[in-house]
PQR file with spaces between the fields and no chain letter, atoms N, CA, C, O and H, PARSE charges and radii, in Angstrom:
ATOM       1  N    UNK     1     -10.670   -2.966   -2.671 -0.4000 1.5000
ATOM       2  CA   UNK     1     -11.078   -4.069   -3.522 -0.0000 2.0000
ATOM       3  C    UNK     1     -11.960   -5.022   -2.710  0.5500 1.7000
ATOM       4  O    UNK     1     -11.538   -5.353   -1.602 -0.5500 1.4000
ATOM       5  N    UNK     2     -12.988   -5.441   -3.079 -0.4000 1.5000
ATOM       6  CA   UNK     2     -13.841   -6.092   -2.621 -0.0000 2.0000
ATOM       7  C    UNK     2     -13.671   -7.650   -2.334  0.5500 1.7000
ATOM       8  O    UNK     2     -13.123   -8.451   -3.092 -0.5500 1.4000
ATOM       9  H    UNK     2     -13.331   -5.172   -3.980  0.4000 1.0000
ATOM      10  N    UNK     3     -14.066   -7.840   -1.480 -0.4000 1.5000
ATOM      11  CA   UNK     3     -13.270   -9.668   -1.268 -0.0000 2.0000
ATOM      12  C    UNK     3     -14.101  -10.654   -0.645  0.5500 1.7000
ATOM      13  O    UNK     3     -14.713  -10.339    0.376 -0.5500 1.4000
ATOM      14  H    UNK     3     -14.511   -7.189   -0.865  0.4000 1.0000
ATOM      15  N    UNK     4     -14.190  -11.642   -1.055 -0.4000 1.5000
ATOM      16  CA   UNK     4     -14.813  -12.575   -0.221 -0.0000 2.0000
ATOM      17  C    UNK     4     -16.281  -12.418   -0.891  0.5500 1.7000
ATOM      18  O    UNK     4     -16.491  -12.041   -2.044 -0.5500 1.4000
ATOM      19  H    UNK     4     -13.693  -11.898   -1.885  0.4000 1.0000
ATOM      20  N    UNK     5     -17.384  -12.836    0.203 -0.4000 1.5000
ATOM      21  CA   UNK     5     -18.632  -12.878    0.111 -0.0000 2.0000
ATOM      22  C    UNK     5     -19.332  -11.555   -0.460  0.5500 1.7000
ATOM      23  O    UNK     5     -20.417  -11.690   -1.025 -0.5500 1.4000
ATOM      24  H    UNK     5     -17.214  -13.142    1.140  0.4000 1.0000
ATOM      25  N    UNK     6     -18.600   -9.924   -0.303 -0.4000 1.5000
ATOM      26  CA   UNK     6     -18.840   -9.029   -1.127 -0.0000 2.0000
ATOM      27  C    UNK     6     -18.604   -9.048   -2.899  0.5500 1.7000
ATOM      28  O    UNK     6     -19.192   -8.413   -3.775 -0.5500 1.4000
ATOM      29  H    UNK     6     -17.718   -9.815    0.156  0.4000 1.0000
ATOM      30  N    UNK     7     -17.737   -9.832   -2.965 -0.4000 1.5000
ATOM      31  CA   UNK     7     -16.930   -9.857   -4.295 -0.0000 2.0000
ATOM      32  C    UNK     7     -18.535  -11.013   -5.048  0.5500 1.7000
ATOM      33  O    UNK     7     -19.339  -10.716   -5.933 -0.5500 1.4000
ATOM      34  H    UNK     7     -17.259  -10.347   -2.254  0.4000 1.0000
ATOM      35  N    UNK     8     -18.446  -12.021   -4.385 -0.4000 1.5000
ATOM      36  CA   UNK     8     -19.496  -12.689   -4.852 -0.0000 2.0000
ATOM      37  C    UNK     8     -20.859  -12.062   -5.010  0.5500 1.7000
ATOM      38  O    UNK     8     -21.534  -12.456   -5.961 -0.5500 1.4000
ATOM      39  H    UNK     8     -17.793  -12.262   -3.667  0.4000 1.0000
ATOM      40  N    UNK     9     -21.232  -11.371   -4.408 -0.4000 1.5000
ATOM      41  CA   UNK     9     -22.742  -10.735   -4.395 -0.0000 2.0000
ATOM      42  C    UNK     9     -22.908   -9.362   -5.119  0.5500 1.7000
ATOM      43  O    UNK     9     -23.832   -8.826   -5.731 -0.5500 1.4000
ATOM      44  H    UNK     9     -20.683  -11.052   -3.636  0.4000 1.0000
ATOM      45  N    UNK    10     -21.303   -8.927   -4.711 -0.4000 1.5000
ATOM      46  CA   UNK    10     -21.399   -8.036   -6.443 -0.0000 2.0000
ATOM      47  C    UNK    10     -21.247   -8.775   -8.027  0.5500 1.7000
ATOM      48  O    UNK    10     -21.802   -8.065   -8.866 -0.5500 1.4000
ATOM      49  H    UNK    10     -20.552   -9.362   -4.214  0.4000 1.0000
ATOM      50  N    UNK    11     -20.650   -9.979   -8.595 -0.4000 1.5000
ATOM      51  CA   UNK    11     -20.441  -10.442   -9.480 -0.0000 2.0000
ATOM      52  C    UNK    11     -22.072  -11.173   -9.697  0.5500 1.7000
ATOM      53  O    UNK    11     -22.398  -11.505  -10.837 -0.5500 1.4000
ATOM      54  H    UNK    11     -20.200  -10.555   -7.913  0.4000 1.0000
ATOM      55  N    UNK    12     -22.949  -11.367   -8.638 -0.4000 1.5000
ATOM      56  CA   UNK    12     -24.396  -12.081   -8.610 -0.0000 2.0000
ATOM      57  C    UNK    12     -25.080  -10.638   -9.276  0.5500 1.7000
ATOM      58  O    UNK    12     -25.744  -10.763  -10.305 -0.5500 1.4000
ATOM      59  H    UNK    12     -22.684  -11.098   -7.712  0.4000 1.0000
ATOM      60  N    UNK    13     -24.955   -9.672   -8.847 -0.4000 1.5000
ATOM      61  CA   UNK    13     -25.580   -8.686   -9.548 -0.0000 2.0000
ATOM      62  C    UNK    13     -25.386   -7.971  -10.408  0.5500 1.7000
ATOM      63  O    UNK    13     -26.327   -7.372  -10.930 -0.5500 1.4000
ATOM      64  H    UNK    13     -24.416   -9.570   -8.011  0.4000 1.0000
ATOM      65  N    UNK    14     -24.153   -7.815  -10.811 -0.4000 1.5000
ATOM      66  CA   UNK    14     -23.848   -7.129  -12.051 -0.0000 2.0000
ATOM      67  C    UNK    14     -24.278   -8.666  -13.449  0.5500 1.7000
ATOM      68  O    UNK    14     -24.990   -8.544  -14.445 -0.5500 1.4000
ATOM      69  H    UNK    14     -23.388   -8.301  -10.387  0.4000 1.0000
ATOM      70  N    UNK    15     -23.827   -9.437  -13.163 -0.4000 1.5000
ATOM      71  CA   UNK    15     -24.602  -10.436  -13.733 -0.0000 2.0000
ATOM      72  C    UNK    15     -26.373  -10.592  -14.444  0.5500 1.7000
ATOM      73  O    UNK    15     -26.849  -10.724  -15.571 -0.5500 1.4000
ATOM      74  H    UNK    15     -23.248   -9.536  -12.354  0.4000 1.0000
ATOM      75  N    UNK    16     -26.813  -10.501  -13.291 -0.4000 1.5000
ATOM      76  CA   UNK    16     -28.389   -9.924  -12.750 -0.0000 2.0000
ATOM      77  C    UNK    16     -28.603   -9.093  -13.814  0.5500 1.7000
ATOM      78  O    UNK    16     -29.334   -9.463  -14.732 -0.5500 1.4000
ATOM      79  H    UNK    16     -26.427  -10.394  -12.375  0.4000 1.0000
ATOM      80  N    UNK    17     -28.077   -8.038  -13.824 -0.4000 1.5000
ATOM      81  CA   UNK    17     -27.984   -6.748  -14.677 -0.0000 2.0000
ATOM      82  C    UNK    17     -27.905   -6.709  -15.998  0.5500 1.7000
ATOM      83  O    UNK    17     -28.573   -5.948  -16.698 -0.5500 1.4000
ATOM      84  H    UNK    17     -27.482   -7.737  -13.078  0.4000 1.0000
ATOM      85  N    UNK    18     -26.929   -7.683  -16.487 -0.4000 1.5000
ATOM      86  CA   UNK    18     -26.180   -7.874  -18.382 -0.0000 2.0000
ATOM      87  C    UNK    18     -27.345   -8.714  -18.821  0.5500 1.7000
ATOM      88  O    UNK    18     -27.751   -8.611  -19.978 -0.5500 1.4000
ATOM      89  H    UNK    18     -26.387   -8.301  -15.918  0.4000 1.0000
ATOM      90  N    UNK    19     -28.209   -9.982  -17.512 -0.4000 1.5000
ATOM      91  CA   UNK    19     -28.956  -11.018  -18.191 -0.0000 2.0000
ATOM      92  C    UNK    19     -30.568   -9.837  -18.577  0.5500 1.7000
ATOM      93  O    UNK    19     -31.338  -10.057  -19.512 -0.5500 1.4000
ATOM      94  H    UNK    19     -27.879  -10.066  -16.572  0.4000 1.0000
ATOM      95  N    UNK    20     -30.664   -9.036  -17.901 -0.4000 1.5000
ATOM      96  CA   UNK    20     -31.727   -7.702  -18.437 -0.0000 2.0000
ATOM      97  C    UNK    20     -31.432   -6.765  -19.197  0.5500 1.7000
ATOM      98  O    UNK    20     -32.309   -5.909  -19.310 -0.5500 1.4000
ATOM      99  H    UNK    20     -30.038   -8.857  -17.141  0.4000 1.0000
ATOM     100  N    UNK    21     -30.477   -6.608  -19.783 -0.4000 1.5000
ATOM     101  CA   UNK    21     -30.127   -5.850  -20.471 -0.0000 2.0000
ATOM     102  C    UNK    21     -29.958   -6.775  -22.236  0.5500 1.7000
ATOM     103  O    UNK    21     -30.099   -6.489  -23.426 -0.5500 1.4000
ATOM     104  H    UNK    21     -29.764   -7.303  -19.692  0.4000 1.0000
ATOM     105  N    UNK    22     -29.688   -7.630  -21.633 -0.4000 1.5000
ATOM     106  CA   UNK    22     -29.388   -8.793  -23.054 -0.0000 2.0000
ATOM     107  C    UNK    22     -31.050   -8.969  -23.148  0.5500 1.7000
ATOM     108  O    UNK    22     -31.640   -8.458  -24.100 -0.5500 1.4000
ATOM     109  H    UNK    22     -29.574   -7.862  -20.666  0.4000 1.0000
ATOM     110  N    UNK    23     -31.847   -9.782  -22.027 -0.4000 1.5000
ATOM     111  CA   UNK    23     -32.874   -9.903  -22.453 -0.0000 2.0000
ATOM     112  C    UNK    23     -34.141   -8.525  -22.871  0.5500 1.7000
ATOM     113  O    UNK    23     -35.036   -8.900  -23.629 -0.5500 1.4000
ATOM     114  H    UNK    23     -31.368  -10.197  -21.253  0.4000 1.0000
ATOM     115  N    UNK    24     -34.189   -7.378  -22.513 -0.4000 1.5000
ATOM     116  CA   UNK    24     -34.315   -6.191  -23.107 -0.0000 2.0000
ATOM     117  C    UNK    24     -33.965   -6.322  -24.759  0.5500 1.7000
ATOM     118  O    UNK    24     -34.991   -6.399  -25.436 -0.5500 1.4000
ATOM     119  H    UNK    24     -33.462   -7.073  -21.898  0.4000 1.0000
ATOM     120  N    UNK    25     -33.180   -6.346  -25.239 -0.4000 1.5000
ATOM     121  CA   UNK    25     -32.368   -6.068  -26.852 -0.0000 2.0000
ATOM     122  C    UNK    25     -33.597   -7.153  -27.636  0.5500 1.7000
ATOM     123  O    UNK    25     -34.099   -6.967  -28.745 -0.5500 1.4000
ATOM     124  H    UNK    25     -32.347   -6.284  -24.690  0.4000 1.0000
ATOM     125  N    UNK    26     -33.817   -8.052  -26.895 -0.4000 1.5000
ATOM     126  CA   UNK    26     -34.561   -9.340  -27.733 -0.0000 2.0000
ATOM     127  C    UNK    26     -36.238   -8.705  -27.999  0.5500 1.7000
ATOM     128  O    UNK    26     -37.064   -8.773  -27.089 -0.5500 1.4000
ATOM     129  H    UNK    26     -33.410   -8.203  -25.994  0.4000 1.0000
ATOM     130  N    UNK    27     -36.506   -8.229  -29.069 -0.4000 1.5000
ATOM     131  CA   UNK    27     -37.632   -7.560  -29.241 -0.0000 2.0000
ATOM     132  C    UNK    27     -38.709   -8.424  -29.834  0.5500 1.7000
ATOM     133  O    UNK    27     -39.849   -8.641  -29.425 -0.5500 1.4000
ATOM     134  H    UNK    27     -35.834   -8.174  -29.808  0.4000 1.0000
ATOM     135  N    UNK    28     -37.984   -8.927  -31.045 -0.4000 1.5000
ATOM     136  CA   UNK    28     -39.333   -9.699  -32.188 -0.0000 2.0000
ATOM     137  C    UNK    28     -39.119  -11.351  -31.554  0.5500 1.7000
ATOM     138  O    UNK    28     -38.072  -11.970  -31.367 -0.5500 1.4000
ATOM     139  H    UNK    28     -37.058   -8.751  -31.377  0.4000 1.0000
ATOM     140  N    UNK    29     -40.536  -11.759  -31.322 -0.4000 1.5000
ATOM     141  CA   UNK    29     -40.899  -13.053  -31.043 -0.0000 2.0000
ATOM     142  C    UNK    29     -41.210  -13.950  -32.356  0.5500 1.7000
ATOM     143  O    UNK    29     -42.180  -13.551  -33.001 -0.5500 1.4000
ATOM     144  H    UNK    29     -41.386  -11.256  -31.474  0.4000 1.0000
ATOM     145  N    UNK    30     -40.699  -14.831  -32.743 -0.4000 1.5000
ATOM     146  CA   UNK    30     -41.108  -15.519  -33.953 -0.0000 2.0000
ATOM     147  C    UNK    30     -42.369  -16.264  -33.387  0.5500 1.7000
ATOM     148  O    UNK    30     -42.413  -16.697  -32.235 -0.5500 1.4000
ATOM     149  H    UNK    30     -39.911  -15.155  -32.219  0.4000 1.0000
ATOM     150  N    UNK    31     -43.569  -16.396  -34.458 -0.4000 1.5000
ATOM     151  CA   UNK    31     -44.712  -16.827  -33.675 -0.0000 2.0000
ATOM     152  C    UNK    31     -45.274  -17.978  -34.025  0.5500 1.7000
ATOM     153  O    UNK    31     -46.442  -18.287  -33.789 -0.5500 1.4000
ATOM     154  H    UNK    31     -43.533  -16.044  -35.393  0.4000 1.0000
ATOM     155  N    UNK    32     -44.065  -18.965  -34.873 -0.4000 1.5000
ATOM     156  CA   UNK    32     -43.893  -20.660  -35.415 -0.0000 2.0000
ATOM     157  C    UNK    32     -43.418  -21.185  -34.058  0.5500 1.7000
ATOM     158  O    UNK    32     -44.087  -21.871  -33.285 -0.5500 1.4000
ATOM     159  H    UNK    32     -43.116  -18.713  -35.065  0.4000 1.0000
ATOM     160  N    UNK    33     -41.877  -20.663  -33.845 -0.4000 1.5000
ATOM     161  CA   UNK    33     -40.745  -21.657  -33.013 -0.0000 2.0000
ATOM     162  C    UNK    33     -40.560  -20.278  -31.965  0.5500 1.7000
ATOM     163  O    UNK    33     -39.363  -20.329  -31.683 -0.5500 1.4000
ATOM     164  H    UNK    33     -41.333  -20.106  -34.473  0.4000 1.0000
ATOM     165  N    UNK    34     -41.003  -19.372  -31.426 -0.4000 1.5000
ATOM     166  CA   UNK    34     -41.030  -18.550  -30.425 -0.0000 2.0000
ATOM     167  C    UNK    34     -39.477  -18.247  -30.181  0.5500 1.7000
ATOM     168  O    UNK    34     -39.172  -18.019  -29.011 -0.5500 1.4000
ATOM     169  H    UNK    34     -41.976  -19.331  -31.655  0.4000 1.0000
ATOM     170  N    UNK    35     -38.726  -18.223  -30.884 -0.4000 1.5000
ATOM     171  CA   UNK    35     -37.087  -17.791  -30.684 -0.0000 2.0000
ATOM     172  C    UNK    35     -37.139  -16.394  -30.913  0.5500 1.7000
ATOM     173  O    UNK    35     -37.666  -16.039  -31.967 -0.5500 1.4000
ATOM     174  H    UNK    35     -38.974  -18.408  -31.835  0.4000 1.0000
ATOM     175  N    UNK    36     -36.686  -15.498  -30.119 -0.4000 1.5000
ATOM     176  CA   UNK    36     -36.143  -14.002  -29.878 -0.0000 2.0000
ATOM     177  C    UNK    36     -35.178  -13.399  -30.813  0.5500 1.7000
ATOM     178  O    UNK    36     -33.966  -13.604  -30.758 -0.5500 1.4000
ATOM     179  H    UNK    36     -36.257  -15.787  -29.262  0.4000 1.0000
ATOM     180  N    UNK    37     -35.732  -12.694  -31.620 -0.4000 1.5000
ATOM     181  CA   UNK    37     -34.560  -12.089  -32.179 -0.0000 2.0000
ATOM     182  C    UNK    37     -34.381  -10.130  -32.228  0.5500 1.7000
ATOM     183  O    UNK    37     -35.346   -9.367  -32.185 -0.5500 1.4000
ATOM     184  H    UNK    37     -36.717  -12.527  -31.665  0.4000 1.0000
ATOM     185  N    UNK    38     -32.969   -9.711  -32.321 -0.4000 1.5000
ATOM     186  CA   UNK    38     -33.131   -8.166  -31.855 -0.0000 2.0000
ATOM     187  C    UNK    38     -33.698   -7.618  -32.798  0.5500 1.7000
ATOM     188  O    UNK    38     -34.481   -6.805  -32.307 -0.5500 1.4000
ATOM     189  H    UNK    38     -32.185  -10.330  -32.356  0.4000 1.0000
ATOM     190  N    UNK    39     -33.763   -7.593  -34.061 -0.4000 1.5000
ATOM     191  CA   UNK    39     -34.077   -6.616  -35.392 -0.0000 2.0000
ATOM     192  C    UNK    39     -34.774   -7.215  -36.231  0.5500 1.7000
ATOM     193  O    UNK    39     -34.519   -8.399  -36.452 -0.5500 1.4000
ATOM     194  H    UNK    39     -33.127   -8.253  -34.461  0.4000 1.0000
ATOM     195  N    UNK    40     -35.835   -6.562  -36.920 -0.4000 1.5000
ATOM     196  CA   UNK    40     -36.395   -7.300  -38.364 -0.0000 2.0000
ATOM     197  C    UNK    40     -35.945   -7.847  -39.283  0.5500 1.7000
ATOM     198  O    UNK    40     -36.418   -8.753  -39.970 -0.5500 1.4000
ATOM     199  H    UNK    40     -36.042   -5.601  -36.740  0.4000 1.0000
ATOM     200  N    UNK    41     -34.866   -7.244  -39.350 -0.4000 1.5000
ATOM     201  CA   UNK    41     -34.019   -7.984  -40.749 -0.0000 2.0000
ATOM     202  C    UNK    41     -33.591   -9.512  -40.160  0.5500 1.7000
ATOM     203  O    UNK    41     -33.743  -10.298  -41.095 -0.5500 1.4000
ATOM     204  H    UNK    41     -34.482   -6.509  -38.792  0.4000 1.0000
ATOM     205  N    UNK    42     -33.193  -10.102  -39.156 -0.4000 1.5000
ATOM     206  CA   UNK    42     -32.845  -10.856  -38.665 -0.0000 2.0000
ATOM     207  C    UNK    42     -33.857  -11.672  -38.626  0.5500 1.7000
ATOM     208  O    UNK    42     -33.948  -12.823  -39.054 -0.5500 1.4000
ATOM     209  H    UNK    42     -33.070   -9.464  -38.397  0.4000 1.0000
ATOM     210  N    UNK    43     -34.766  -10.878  -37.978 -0.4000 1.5000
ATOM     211  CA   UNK    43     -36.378  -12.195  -38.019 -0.0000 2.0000
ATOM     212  C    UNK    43     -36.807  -12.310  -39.657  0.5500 1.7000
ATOM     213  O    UNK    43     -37.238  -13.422  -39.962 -0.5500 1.4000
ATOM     214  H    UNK    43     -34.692   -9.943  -37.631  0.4000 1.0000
ATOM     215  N    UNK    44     -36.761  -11.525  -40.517 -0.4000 1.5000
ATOM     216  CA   UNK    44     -36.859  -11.793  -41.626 -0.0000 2.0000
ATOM     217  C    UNK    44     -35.979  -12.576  -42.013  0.5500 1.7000
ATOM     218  O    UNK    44     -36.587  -13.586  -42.366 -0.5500 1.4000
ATOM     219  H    UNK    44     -36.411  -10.621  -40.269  0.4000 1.0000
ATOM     220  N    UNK    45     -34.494  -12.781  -42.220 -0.4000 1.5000
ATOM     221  CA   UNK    45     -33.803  -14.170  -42.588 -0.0000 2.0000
ATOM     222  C    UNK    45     -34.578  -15.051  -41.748  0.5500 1.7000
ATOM     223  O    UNK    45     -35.232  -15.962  -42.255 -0.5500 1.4000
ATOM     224  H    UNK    45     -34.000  -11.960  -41.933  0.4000 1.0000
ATOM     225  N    UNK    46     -34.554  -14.842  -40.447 -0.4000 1.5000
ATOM     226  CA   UNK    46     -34.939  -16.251  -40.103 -0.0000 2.0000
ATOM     227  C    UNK    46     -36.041  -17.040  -40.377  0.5500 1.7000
ATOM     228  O    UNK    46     -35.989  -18.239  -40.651 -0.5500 1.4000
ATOM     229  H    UNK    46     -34.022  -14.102  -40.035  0.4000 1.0000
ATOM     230  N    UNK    47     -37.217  -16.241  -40.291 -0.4000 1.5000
ATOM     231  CA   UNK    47     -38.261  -16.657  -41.051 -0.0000 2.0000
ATOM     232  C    UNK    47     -38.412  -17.284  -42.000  0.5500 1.7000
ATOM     233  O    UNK    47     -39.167  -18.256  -42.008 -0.5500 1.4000
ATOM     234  H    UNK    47     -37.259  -15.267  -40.068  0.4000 1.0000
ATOM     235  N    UNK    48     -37.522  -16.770  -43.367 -0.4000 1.5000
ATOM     236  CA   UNK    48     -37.545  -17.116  -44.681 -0.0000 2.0000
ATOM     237  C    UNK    48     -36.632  -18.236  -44.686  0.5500 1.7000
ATOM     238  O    UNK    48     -36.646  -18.960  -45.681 -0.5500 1.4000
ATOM     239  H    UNK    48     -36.909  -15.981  -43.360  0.4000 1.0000
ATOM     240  N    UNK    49     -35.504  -18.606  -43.335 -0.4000 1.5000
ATOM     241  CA   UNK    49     -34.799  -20.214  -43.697 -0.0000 2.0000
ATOM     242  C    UNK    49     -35.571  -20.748  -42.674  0.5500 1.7000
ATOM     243  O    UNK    49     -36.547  -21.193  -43.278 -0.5500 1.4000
ATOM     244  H    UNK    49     -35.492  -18.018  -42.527  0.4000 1.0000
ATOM     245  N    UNK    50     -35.730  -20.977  -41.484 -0.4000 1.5000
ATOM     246  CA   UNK    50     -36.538  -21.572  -40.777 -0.0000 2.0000
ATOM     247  C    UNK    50     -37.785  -22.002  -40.996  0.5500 1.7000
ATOM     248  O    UNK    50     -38.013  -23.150  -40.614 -0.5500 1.4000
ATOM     249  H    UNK    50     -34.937  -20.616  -40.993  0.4000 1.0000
ATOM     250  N    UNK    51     -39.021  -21.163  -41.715 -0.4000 1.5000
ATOM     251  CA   UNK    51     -40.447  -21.752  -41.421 -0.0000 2.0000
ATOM     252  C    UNK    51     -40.347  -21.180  -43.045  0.5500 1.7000
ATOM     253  O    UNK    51     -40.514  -19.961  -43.002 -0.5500 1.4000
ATOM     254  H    UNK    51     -38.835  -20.231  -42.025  0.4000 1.0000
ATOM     255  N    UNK    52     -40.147  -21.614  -44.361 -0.4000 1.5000
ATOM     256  CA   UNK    52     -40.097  -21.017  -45.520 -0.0000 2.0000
ATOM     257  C    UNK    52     -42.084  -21.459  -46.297  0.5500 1.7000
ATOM     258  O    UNK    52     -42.530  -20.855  -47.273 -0.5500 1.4000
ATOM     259  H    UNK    52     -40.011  -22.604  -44.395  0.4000 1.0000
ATOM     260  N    UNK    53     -42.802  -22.461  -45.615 -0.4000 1.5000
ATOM     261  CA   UNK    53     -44.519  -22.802  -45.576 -0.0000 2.0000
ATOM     262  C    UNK    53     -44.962  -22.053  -44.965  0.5500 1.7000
ATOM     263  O    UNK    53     -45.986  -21.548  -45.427 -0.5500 1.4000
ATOM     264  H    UNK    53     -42.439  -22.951  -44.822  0.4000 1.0000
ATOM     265  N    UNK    54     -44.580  -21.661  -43.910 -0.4000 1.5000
ATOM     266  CA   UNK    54     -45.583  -20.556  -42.995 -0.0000 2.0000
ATOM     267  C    UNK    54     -45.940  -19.276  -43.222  0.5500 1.7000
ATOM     268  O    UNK    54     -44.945  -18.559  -43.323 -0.5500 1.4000
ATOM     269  H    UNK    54     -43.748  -22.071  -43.535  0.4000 1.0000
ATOM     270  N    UNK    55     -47.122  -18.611  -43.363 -0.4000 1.5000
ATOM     271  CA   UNK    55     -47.188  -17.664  -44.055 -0.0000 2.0000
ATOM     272  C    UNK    55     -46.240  -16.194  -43.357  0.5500 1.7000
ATOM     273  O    UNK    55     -46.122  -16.299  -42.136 -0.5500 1.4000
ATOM     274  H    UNK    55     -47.931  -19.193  -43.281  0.4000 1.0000
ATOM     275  N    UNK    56     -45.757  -15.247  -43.792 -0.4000 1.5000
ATOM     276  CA   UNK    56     -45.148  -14.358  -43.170 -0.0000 2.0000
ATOM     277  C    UNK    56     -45.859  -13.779  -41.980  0.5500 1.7000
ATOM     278  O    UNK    56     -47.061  -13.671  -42.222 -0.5500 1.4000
ATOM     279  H    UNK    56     -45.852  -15.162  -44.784  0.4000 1.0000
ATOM     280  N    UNK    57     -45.505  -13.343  -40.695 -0.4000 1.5000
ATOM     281  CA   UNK    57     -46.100  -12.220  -40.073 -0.0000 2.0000
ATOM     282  C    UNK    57     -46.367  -11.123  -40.948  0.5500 1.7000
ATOM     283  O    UNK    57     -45.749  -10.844  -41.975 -0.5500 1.4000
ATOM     284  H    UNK    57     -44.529  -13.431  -40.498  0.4000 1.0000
ATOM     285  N    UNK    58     -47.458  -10.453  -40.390 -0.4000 1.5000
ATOM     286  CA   UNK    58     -47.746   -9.076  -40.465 -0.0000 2.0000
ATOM     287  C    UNK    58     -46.603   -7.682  -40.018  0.5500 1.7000
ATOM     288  O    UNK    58     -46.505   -6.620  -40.634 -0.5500 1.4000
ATOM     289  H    UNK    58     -47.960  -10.679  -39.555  0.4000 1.0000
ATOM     290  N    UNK    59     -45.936   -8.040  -38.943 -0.4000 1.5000
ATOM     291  CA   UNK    59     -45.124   -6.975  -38.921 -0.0000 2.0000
ATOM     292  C    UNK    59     -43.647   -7.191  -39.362  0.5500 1.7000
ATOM     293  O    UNK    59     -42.734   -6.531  -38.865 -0.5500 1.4000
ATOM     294  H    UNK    59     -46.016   -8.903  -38.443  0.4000 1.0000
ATOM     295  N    UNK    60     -43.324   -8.725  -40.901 -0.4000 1.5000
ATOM     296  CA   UNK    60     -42.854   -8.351  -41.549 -0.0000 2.0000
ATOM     297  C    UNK    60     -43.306   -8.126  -43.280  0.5500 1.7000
ATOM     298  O    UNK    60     -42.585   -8.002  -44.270 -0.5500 1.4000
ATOM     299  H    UNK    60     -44.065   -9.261  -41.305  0.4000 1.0000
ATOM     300  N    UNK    61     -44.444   -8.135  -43.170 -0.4000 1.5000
ATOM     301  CA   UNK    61     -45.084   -7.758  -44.471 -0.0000 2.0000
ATOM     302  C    UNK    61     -45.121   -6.783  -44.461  0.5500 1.7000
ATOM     303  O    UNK    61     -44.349   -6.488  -45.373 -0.5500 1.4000
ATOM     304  H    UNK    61     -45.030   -8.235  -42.366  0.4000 1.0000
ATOM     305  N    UNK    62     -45.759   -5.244  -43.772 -0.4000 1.5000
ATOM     306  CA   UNK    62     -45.494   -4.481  -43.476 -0.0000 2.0000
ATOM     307  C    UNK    62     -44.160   -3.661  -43.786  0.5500 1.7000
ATOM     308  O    UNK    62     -44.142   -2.489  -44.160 -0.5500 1.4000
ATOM     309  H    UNK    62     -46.386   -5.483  -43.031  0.4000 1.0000
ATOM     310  N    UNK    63     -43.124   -4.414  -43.584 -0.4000 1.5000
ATOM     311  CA   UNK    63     -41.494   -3.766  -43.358 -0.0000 2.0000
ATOM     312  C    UNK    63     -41.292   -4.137  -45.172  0.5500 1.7000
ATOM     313  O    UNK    63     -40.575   -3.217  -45.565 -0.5500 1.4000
ATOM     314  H    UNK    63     -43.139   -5.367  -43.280  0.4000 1.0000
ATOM     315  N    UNK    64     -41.484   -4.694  -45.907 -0.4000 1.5000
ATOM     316  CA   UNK    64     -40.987   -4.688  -47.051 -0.0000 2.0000
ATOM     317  C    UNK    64     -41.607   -3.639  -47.958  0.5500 1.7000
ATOM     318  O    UNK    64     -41.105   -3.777  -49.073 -0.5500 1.4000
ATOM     319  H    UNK    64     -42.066   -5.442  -45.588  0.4000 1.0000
ATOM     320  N    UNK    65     -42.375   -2.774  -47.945 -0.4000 1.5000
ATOM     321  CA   UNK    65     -42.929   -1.705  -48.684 -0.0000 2.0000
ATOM     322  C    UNK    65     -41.996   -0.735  -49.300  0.5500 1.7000
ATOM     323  O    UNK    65     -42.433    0.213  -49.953 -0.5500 1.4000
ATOM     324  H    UNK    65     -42.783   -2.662  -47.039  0.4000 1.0000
């Protein structure tokens, strides 16, 4: 079992690791208020309560066909 100053510099990197892996998942950029979201459907709610004047993106006009 790892202890001390090893224990810390493994918990610094597996850390390291989840914050790239979380930030990876974040795909669609909203291009009003620039907030990250993982899936279209999600940026589509958000879109439609958040910026409901702004005209839609293109790559969710696109997705409703």
């Amino acid at each position: 079992m790892a202890r001390g100053h090893q224990k810390f510099q493994s918990q610094q990197k597996n850390a390291k690791k989840q914050k790239a892996a979380a930030k990876a998942a974040l795909v669609f950029t909203c291009t009003v208020c620039r907030t990250q979201m993982p899936d279209l459907k999600t940026f589509k709610q958000h879109f439609e309560s958040k910026h409901p004047k702004s005209p839609m993106p293109l790559e969710l006009l696109g997705e409703e066909a």
